[in-house]
Every structure is written in structure tokens, then in C-alpha cells.
C-alpha positions in Angstrom: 72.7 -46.3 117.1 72.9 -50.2 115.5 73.8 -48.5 112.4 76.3 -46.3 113.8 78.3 -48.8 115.7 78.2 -51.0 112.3 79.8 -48.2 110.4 82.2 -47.4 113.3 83.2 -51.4 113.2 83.7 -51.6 109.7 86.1 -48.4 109.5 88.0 -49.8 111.8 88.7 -53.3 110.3 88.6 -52.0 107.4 92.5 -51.4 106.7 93.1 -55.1 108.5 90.6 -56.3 105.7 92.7 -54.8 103.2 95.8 -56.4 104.7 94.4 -59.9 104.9 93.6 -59.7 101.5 96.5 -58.9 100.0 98.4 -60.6 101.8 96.2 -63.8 100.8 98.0 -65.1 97.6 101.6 -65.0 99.0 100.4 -67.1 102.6 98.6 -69.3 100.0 101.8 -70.0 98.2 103.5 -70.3 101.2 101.1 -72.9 102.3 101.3 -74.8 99.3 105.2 -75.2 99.5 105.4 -75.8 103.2 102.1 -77.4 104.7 100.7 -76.6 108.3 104.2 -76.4 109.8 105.4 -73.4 107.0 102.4 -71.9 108.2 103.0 -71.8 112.2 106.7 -70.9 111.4 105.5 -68.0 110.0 103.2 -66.6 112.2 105.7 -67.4 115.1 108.5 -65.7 113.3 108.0 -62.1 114.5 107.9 -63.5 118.4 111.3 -65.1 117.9 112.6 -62.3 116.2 111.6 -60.3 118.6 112.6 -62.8 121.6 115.9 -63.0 119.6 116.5 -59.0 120.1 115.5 -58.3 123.3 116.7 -61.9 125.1 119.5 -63.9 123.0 121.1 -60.8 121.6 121.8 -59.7 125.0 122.2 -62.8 126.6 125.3 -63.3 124.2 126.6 -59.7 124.6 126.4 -59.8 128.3 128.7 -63.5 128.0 130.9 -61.3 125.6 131.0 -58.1 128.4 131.9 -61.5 131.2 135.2 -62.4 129.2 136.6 -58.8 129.1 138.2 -56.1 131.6 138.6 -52.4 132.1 135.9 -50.1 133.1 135.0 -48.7 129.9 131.5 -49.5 128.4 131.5 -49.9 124.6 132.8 -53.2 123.9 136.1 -52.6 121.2 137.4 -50.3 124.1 137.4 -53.3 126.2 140.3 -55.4 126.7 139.7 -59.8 126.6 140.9 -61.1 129.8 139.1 -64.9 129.8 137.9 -66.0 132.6 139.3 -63.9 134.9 136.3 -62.2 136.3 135.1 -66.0 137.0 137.7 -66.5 138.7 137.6 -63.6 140.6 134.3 -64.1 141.9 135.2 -67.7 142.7 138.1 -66.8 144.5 137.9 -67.6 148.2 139.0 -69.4 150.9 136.0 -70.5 152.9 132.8 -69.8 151.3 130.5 -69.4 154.1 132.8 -66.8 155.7 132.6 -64.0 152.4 135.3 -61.8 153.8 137.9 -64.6 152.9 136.8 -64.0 149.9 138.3 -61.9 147.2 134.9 -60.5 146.3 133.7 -60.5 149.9 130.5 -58.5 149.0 129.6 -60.8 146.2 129.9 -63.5 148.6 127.9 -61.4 150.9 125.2 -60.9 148.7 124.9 -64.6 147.8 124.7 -65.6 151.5 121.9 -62.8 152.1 120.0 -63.9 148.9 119.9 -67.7 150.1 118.5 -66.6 153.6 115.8 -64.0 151.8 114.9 -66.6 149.4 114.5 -69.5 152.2 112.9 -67.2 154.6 110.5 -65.5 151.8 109.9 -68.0 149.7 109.1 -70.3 152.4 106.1 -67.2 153.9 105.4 -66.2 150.1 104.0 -69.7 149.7 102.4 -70.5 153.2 100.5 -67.0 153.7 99.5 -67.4 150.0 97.9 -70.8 150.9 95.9 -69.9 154.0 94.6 -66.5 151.6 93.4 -68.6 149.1 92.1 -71.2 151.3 90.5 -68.8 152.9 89.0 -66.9 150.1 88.0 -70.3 148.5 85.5 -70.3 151.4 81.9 -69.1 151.1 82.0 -65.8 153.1 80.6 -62.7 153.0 82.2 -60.2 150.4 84.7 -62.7 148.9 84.9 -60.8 145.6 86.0 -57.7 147.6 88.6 -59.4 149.9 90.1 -61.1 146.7 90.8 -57.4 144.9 92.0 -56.1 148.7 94.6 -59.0 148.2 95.2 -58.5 145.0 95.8 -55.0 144.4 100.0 -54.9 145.9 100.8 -56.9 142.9 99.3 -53.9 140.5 101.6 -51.3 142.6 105.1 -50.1 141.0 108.3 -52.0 143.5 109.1 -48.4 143.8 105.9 -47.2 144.9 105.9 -50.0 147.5 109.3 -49.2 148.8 108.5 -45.8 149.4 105.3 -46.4 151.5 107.3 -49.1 153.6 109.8 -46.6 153.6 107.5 -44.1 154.8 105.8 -46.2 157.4 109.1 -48.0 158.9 111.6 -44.7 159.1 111.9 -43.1 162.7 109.4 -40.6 162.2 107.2 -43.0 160.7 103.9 -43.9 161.2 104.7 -47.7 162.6 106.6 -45.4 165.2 104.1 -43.5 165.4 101.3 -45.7 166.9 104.2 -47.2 169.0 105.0 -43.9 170.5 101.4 -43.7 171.7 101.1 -47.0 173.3 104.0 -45.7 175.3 107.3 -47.7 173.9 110.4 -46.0 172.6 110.4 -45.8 169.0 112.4 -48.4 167.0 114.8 -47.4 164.7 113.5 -50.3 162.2 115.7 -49.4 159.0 118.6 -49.3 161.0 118.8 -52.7 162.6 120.0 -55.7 160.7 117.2 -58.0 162.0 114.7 -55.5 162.0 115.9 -54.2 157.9 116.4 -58.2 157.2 112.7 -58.9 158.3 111.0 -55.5 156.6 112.3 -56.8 153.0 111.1 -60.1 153.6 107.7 -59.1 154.8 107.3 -56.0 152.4 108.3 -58.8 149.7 105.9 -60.8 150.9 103.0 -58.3 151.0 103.4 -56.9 147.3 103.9 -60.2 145.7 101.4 -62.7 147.8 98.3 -61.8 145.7 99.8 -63.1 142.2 100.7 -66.2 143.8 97.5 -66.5 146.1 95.6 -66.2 142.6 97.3 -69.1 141.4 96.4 -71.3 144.4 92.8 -70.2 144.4 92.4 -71.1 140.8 93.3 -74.4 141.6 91.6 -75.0 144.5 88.7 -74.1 142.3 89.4 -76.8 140.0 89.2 -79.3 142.6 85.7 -81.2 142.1 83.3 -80.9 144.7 82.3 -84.3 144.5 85.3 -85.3 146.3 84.7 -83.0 149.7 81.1 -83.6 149.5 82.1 -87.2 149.5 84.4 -86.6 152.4 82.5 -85.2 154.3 79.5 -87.5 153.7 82.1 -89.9 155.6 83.3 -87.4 158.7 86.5 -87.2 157.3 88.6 -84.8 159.4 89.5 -81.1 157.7 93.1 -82.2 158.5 93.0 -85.1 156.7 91.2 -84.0 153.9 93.6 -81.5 153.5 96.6 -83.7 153.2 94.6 -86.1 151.2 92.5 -84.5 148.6 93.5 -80.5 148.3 97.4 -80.9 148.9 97.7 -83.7 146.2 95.3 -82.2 143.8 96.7 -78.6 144.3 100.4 -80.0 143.5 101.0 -78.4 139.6 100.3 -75.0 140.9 102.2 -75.5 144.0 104.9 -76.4 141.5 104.5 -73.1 139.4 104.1 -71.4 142.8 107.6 -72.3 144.0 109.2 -71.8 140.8 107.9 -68.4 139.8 108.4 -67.2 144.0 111.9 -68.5 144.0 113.1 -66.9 140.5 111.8 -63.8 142.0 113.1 -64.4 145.2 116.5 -64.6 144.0 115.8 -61.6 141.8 115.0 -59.1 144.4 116.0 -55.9 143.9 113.5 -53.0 143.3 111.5 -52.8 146.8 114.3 -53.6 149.0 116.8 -51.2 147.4 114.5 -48.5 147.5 113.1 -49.9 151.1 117.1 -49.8 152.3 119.5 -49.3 150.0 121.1 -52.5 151.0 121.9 -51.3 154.7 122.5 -51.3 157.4 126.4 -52.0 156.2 125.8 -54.9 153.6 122.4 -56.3 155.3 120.2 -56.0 152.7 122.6 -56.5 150.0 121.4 -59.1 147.4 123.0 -60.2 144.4 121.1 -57.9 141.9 122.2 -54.9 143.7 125.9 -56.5 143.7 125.7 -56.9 139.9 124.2 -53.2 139.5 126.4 -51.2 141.5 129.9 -53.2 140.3 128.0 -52.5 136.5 127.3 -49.1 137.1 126.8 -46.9 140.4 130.4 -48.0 141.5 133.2 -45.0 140.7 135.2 -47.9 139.8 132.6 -49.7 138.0 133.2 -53.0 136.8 131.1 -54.2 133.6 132.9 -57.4 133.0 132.6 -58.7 136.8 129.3 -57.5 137.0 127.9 -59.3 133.8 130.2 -62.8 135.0 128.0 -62.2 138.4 124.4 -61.9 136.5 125.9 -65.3 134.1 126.6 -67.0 137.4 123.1 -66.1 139.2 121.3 -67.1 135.5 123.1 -70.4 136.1 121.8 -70.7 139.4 118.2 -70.1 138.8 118.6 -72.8 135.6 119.2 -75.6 137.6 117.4 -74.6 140.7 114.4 -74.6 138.5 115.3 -77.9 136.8 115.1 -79.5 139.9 111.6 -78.0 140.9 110.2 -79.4 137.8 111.9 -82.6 138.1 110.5 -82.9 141.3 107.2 -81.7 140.4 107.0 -84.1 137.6 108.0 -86.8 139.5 105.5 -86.1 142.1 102.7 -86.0 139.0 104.0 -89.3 138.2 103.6 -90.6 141.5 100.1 -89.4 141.9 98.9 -91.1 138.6 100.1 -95.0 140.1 
């Protein structure tokens, strides 16, 4: 068996042998004329070229699409109109009321993006912290609770807007069990409080074990030695809390927020599918904006819609920046 698995291994790095070798004089020369840094340029090469494709490429073309009109896709067809569709979208007389605005729904969505991303964001990170607090614990069949948690992040959005879907819908099975405790059924999909408050908690539920493993890997880097020593002086949990885990847990708090609120702002996939941005203009964020002005709209829109994604890009640029400015300056505090 030894001497089968040893034959199996060598016929299979056997063509990568061949490679390496041949390729051996040229990385040589290559090394020769350019030193260590020639050498890590050229093994990062192929990810930039393929960063460049897939990311800069149509990064630029989608700034291109922003500056033209019409409703025809393939670029030469289009006509250059500036910065009109900026324009456009930045047209309005008060922004908090969107229907003084020329592009009232894109004002809409913006307004119903902030509130998801304050309300979700803000339960996204607090239900993530008591989980992993929790799971950090030594109780009976942690390593089962922690896949339970887990295993919404490894479900398709689609696949978790159809069981929300499922279980919300008048004849569903939330309805259901209300039904036999002897309520009338709620028509949950067709409220806007009720539709508002499903996308934030279904949100919530498929994402919450990514960012609860990022909490619990840090609470597991905290040394003992410090709660031992806390507790050794009848420190309150409270306190301790504020004091040692808060402090201690603040880099991946930091990566926590930033990742949550980039996808927070990007919502799209579960609530679309969980409502299709209803009731009316509810649950109508601004990737759905940007994807029906782009494309499902009869009188589609390319140009607005790619100014709209620009604009939101811009948005989650600085909104980031400041998270890590304020992370970093938090770090620095911590070190005096």
C-alpha cells in the first residue's frame, strides 16, 4: 500500500517536476538581473493580471458607461453626455424628502440603505458578540453549537430568501404556528415594518456566523493569564469586560464593522428575493436601484445606473477610511 501511494504521489508531481525544471534557468536569470524584488514581481504578476481583468478593467469601463446616455448597451452606440447622469442623481431639492428629487427612488433607496445598514449592522455586530462570547465559554457541545451558527453563512442568498420566503408568506409556516395559538395571521411580506424588519433579521441570521467566527478567534487570543488574574482579584464580569476583552478584542471589532457595513450597504441577493423591494419601494436598496435602472427596467438606463454604483463605491471608500482611521487611532491609544 506504502508503495502504491508513493507511485501514485510521484505521478502526480511528476509533470510540476518537469515544469520547475525547466523553468529553472530562465527564473535564475531573472534572479540574477533583478534580485529578490524581480523575483516577488514575478510571482505576483499573474494575481494582478488577473485583479487587473476582472476589477480595474471594469472599474474603468463602468466610469466610461457613467459619462454616456441612451439605453443601448455596447459602448460606440452610446452617446457622451458628461456628467449629466451625476447630475441627475444629485438633483434635488431636499434630500431627506426623495420625492423632491429628480431620481426620487434613488434617493429612496439611499435613505432605506442608511436605515438597514444602521439597524443591521448595529444587530449584526451585537448578536455576533454575545454568540461568540457565549461559545467562548466552556459548555457542553461547543463544537456542535459553533457549526449550528455557522452553517447560514455556507447557504446560497437565494436559497435563504426562499426559506424566509417560505416561512414569512401568508400561508407560511410563521403563520402557521400563529394560527394555532389562536391570532389572525399576519400578512408579514406585506407591511412596511413587518418587510423592513424580516430583511434586517434574515440578513442578520445568514451572515452572523462569519462575523461571530471572527470575534471568537479573538476572544481566543486573549491570554488567560489576564482573567485568571481578574478573577484572583473579584473583579466584576462587567468590568472585566469593558476592561480586558473590549480593549483587547478591538482589531477584530474593527474588521467586524468594516466587512458588516460594506456588506450592509451591498445588500441585495436575500432581500430581493425575500421581497422584491416591496411593499411599494420599502425594501428598495441601492443595488437593486442600480440593477433595475441597468437592466430589468423597459427603459433601462446603463449610464445612470453605472454613475449610481461609482457613487455608492465612493461611499463605502471613505466610510471605510474612517473605520480604520478610527481603529488605528484606537490601537494607538491602547499602546500609551
Amino acid at each position: 500500500m506504502a508503495q502504491l501511494a508513493e507511485i501514485l504521489g510521484r505521478a502526480v508531481t511528476w509533470p510540476l517536476v518537469v515544469l520547475a525544471k525547466a523553468m529553472d534557468p530562465a527564473l535564475r536569470w531573472w534572479q540574477r538581473r533583478t534580485g529578490i524584488g524581480g523575483m516577488a514581481a514575478f510571482f505576483l504578476l499573474p494575481n494582478l493580471a488577473v485583479f487587473g481583468v476582472f476589477v480595474i478593467v471594469p472599474l474603468v469601463l463602468n466610469f466610461i458607461y457613467s459619462l454616456t446616455g441612451g439605453s443601448d448597451i455596447l459602448l460606440p452606440d452610446r452617446t457622451f453626455v458628461g456628467g449629466a447622469q451625476y447630475a441627475r442623481l444629485i438633483d434635488c431639492d431636499n434630500y431627506l424628502q426623495p420625492l423632491t428629487c429628480r431620481e426620487d427612488h434613488f434617493w429612496t433607496a439611499v435613505r432605506n440603505t442608511t436605515l438597514f445598514v444602521l439597524f443591521q449592522v448595529s444587530l449584526m455586530v451585537t448578536v455576533s458578540m454575545i454568540t461568540a462570547l457565549i461559545l467562548n465559554r466552556n459548555i457542553r457541545g461547543r463544537g456542535f453549537f459553533r457549526a449550528v451558527f455557522f452553517f447560514p453563512v455556507l447557504l446560497s442568498p437565494v436559497v435563504v430568501g426562499l426559506i424566509w420566503r417560505w416561512i414569512l408568506q401568508r400561508q407560511g409556516l410563521l403563520n402557521l404556528i400563529v394560527t394555532e395559538l389562536g391570532l389572525e395571521p399576519v400578512v408579514w411580506l406585506n407591511d412596511r415594518f413587518y418587510a423592513f424588519a424580516a430583511a434586517v433579521g434574515v440578513s442578520t441570521w445568514a451572515h452572523m456566523g462569519f462575523y461571530t467566527l471572527i470575534l471568537l478567534a479573538g476572544l481566543q487570543a486573549i491570554p488567560r493569564d489576564l482573567y485568571e488574574a481578574a478573577e484572583m482579584d473579584a473583579t466584576p464580569s462587567t468590568r472585566v469586560f469593558r476592561r480586558i476583552t473590549l480593549p483587547l478584542l478591538g482589531p477584530n471589532l474593527a474588521v467586524v464593522l468594516v466587512l458588516a457595513l460594506i456588506r450592509g450597504v451591498q445588500i441585495f441577493d436575500e432581500a430581493y428575493v425575500l421581497t422584491g423591494g416591496g411593499p411599494g419601494t420599502a425594501t428598495m436598496y441601492i443595488t437593486q436601484y442600480i440593477y433595475e435602472v441597468g437592466f430589468a427596467s423597459l427603459l433601462r438606463n446603463p449610464g445612470l445606473a453605472a454613475a449610481a454604483s461609482i457613487l455608492m463605491g465612493l461611499i463605502l471608500v471613505v466610510l471605510t477610511l474612517i473605520q480604520l482611521w478610527l481603529s488605528r487611532r484606537a490601537e494607538k491609544a491602547k499602546a500609551r
